[in-house]
N, C-alpha and C positions, 0 to 999 in steps of 0.2 A: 740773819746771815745774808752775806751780799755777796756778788758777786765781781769779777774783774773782766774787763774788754779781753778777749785774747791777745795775745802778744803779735804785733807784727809779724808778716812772713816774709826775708824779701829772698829772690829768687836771684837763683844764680846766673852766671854769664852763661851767656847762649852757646860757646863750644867749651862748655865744662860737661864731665865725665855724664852725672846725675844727669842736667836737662836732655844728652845723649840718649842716653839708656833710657829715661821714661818719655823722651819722645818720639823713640821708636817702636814703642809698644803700644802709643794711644789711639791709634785705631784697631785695635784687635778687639772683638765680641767676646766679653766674661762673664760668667753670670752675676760676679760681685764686683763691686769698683776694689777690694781689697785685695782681687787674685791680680790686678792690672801691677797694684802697688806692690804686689810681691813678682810681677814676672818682671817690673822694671828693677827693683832690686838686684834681681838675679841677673839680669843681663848687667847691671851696670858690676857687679862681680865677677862676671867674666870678662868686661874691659878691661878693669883694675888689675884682674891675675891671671888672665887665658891660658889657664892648667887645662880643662876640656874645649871641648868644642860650644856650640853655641848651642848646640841639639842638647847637649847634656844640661846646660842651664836652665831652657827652656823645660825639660823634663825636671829637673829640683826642685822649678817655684812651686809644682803640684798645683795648676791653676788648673779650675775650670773654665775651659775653651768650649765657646759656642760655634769654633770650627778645627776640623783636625790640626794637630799638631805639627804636620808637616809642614802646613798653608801658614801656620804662624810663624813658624821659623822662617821662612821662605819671605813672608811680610817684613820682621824686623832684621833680619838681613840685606834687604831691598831698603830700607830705611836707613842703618848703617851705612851704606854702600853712600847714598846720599850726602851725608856728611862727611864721606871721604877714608870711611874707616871699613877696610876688609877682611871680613869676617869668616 
């Protein structure tokens, strides 16, 4: 049995939604790279549909944060703000 290369990844335009939302989460301390991949999910779901707030997103991914929840809202809203979108 053999194997194949993985398939390329190419990555999106830099003021697209995705590189948005998860690169306002990648500095935030998690305990698994897979809660990052799911808070960026989540935020980039409240860009798409901002039915709640951002605090509400932030509490859905059910990440584990190696700092309070507050301070990471507070983070990817500072991050947002950044690329010009107010959150």
């Amino acid at each position: 049995m053999t194997t194949k290369a993985p398939s390329p990844v190419r990555t999106g335009a830099e003021d697209s939604l995705e590189r948005i939302a998860y690169g306002s989460v990648a500095g935030i301390p998690v305990v698994e790279p897979h809660d990052l991949d799911r808070l960026g999910y989540h935020v980039w779901l409240w860009l798409v549909n901002r039915r709640d707030s951002l605090e509400v997103a932030v509490r859905t991914a059910v990440c584990r944060l190696e700092i309070p929840e507050e301070e990471a809202v507070t983070r990817i809203r500072s991050a947002l703000k950044e690329r010009g979108i107010t959150a």
